[in-house]
DRENTORKOL-3810 file (N, C-alpha, C; in nm, 4 decimals):
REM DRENTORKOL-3810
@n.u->16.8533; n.v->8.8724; n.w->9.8339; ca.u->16.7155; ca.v->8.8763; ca.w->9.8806; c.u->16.6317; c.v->8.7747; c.w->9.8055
@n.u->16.5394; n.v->8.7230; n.w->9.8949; ca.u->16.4805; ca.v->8.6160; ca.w->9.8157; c.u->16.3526; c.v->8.6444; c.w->9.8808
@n.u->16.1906; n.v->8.6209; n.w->9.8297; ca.u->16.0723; ca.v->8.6087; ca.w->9.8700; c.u->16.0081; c.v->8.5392; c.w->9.7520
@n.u->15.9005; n.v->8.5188; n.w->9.8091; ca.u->15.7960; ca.v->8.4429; ca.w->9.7078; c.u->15.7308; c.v->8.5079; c.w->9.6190
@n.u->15.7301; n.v->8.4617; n.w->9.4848; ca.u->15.7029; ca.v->8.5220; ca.w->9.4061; c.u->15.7999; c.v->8.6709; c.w->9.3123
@n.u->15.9108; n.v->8.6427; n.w->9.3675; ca.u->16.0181; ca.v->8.7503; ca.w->9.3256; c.u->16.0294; c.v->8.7038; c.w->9.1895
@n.u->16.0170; n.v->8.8214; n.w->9.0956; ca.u->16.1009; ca.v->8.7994; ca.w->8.9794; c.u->16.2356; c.v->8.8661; c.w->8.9420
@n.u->16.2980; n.v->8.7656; n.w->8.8658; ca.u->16.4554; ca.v->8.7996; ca.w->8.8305; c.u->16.4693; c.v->8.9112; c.w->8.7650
@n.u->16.5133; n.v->9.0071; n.w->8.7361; ca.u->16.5016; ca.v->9.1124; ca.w->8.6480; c.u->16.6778; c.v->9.1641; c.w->8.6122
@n.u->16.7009; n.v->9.2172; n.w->8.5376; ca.u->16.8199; ca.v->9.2649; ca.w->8.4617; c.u->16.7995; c.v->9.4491; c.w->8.5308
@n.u->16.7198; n.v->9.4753; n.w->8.5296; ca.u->16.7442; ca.v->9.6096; ca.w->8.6012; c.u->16.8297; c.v->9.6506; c.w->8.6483
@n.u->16.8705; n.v->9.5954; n.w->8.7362; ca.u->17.0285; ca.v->9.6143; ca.w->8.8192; c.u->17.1522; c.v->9.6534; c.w->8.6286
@n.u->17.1204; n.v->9.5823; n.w->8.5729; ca.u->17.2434; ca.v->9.5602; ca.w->8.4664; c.u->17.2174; c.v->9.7089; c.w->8.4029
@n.u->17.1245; n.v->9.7482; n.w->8.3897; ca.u->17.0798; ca.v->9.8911; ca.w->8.3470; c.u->17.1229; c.v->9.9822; c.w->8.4160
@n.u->17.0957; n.v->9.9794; n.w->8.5740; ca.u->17.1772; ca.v->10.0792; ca.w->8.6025; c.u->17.3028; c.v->10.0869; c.w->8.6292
@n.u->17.3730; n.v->9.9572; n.w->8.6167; ca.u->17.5268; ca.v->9.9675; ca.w->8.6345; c.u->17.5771; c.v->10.0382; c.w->8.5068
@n.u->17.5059; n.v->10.0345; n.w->8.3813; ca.u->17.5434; ca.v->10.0732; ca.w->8.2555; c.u->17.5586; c.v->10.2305; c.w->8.2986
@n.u->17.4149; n.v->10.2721; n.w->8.3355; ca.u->17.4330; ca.v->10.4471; ca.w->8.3687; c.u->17.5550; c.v->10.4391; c.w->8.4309
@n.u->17.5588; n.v->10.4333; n.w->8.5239; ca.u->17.6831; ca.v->10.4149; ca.w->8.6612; c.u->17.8214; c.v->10.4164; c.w->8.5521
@n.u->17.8592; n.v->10.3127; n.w->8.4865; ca.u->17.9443; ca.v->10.3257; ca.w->8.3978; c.u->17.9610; c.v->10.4540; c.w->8.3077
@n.u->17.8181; n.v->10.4557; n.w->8.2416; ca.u->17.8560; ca.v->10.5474; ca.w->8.1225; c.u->17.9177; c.v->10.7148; c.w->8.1937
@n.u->17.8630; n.v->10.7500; n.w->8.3163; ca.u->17.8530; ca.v->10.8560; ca.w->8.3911; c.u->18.0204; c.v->10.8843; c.w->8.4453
@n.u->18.0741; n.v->10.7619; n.w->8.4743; ca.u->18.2170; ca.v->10.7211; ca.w->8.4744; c.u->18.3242; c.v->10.7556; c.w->8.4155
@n.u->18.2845; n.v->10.7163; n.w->8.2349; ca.u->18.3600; ca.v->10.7291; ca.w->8.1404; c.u->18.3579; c.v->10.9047; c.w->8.0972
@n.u->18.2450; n.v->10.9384; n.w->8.1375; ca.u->18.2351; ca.v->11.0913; ca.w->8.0623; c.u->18.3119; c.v->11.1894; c.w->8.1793
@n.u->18.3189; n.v->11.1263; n.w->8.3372; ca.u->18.3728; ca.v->11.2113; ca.w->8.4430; c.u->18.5407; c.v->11.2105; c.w->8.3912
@n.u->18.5722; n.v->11.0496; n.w->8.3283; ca.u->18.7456; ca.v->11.0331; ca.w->8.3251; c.u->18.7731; c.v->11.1190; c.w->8.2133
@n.u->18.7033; n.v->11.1155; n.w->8.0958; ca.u->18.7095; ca.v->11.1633; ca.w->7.9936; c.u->18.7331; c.v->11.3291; c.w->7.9831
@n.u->18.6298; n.v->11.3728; n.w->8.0796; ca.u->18.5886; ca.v->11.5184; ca.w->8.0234; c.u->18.5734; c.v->11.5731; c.w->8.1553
@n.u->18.7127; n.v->11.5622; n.w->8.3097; ca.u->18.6579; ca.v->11.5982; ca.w->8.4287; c.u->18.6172; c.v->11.7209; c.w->8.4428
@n.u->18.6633; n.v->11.8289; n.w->8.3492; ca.u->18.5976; ca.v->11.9458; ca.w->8.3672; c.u->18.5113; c.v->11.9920; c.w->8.3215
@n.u->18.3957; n.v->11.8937; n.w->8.2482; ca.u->18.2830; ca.v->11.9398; ca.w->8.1739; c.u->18.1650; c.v->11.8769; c.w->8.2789
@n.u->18.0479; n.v->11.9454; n.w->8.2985; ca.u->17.9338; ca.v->11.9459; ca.w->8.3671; c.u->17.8382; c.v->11.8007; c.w->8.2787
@n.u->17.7947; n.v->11.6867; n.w->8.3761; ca.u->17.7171; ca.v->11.5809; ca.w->8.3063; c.u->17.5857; c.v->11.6876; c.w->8.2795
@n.u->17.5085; n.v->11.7035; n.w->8.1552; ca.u->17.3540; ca.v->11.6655; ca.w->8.1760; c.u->17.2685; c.v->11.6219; c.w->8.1458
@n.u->17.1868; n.v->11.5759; n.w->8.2133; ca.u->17.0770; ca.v->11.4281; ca.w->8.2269; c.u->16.9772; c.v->11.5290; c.w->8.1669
@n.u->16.9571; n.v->11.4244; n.w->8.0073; ca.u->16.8586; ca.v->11.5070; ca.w->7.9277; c.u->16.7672; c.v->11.3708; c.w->7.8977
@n.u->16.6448; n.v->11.3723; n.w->7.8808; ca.u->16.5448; ca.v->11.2834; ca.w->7.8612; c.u->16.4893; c.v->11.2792; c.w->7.7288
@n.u->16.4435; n.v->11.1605; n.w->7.6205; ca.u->16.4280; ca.v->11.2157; ca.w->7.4805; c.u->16.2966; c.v->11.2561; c.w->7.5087
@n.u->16.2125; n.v->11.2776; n.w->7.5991; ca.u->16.0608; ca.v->11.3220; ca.w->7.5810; c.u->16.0732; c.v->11.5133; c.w->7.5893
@n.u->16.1561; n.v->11.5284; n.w->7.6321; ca.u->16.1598; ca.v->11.6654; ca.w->7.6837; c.u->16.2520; c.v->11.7689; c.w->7.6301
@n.u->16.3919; n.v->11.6665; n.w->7.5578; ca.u->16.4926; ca.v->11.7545; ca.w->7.5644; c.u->16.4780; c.v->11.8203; c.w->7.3800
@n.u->16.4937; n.v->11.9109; n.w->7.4029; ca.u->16.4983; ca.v->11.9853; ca.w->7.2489; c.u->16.6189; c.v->11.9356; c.w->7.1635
@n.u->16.7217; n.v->11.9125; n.w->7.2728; ca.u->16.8747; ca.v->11.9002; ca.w->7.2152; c.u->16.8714; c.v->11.7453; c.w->7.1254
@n.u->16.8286; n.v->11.6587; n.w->7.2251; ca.u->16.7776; ca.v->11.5171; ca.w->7.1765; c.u->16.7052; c.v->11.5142; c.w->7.0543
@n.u->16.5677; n.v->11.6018; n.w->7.0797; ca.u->16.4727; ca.v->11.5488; ca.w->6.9351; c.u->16.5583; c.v->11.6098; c.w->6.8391
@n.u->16.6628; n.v->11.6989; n.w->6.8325; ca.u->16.7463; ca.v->11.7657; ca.w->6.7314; c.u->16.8266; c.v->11.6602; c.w->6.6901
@n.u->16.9251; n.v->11.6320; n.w->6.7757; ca.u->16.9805; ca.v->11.5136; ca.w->6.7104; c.u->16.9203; c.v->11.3588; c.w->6.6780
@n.u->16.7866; n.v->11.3193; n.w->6.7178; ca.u->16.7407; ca.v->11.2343; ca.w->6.6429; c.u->16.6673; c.v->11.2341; c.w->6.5538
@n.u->16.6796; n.v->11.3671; n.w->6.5194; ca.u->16.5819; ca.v->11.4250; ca.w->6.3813; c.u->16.4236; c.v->11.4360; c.w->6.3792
@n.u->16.3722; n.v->11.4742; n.w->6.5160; ca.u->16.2423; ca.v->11.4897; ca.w->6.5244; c.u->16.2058; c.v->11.6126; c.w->6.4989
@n.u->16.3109; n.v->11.7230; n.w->6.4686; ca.u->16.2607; ca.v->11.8551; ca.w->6.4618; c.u->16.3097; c.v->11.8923; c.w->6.3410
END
């Protein structure tokens, strides 16, 4: 896709990373449940980055 004024962005490369990482944890661990935890929200997160 091309238009005027488009900028290039890496975005795409970001989400292929999710896409990947989501990959490795399905081959890894097929019988364990993914979950999508956010660091603003998740308790589990600020625990392990030492905010609590």
């Amino acid at each position: 896709n091309s238009y005027p004024g488009k900028k290039k962005l890496i975005l795409s490369g970001f989400h292929e990373a999710a896409l990947a990482a989501f990959g490795v944890q399905a081959h890894l661990h097929p019988d364990q449940k993914v979950r999508v935890q956010y660091t603003t929200t998740s308790s589990v997160m600020h625990e392990r980055l030492g905010l609590k």
